[in-house]
C-alpha positions, 0 to 999 in steps of 0.5 A, a space after each residue: 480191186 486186188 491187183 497183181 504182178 500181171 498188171 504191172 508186167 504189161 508196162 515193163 515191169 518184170 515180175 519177180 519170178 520172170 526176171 531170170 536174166 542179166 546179173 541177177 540170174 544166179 542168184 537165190 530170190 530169197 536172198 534178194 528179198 528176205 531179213 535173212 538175205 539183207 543181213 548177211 548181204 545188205 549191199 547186194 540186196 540194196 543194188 537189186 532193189 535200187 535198180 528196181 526203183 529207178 526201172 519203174 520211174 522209167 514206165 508209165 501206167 498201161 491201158 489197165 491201170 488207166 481203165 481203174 483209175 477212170 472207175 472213179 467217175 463212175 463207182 466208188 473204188 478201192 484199190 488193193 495191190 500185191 504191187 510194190 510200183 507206183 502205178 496205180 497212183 500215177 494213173 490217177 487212182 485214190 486210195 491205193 493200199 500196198 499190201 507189200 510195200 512200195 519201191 518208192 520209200 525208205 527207212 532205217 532197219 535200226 530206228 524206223 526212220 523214213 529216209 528222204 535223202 538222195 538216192 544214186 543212179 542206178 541204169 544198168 543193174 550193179 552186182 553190189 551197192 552199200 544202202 546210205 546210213 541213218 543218223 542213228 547208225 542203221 542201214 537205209 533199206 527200201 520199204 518192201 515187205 521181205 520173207 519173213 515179215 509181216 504185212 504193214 498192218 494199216 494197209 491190210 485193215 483197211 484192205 480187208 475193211 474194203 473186201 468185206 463191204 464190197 459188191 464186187 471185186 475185180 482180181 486182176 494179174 494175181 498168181 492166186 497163191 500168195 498168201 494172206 492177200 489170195 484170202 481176200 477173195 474168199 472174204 468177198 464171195 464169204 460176204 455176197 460180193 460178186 468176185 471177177 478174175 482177170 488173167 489170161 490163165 487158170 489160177 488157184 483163184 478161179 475156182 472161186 470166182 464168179 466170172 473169169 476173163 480170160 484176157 490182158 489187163 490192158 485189154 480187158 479192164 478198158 472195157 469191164 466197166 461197161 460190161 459188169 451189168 451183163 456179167 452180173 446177171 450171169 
């Protein structure tokens, strides 16, 4: 399974590109998620970022990620996701590659350092936050993949290890135009795999795919198990 920003977006998660509100609306989202952007504001950055964190300890797995992580039972179940929460995981769902980070880790930009030390509450979004230092000197910055960054290179083997072997792939909640994970699709239909998009509309992806679903996450994966037979044989 390769998920996307939609799924999350049913549990409250805004995506990035909808989240147009609040303080945060005037500023340049490659300012908030770039190399570029952390150098020169390391504190506005962290803020975006920190709050985003504590936003997602605050909602819970949907029907969706529930419905993924019950295939288990009955299939053997990758899953791959463009989606920085935690999810997935918290659904019940093993393993779990994150193509561009996770919101819950940390790190020095100077040493590489995992950060495990205490985070600052952060409710309400704040316009600027310095991020803690490391023992080396460098700065703490969330373990997200910017603009201008490759992508961490085990998660993406094993991503395309798992594509390439599939039977089937589900696609669910992907815009379709990010790139390198809007390949893997291609890699599965380049391999025999049947390719199932999931998304209420037409994307870059469609073409490719082998059946669309044209519904929620949360509504259609609950029941996609059961209906996968009758689909194949279309």
């Amino acid at each position: 399974m390769l998920s996307g920003a939609g799924i999350s977006a049913e549990s409250g998660v805004p995506t990035f590109r909808d989240d147009e509100t609040g303080l945060w609306a005037k500023y340049d989202p490659y300012e908030l998620s770039s190399t570029d952007g952390w150098q020169t504001h390391p504190e506005r950055v962290w803020a975006w970022y920190l709050w985003r964190h504590h936003l997602v300890g605050q909602v819970a797995p949907n029907a969706g990620h529930r419905a993924v992580a019950a295939w288990q039972d009955h299939a053997d179940v990758t899953v791959i996701t463009q989606n920085v929460d935690d999810l997935h995981e918290r659904a019940g769902s093993r393993p779990v590659h994150h193509l561009h980070g996770s919101l819950s880790e940390f790190w020095c930009d100077t040493c590489g350092s995992r950060y495990h030390g205490p985070l600052p509450d952060m409710p309400e979004p704040e316009l600027e936050k310095m991020p803690p230092h490391c023992e080396c000197g460098g700065l703490i910055r969330p373990g997200i993949v910017w603009f201008g960054e490759q992508l961490p290179d085990e998660p993406w083997q094993a991503a395309v290890e798992a594509v390439a072997t599939a039977e089937v792939l589900v696609v669910v909640g992907t815009s379709g135009i990010v790139y390198p994970a809007a390949g893997l699709p291609e890699v599965a239909r380049a391999q025999g795999a049947v390719v199932v998009e999931v998304n209420p509309e037409q994307t870059p992806l469609t073409a490719i795919a082998t059946v669309s679903i044209r519904e929620s996450a949360s509504t259609a994966l609950p029941r996609l198990m059961q209906q996968l037979p009758s689909l194949l044989q279309q």
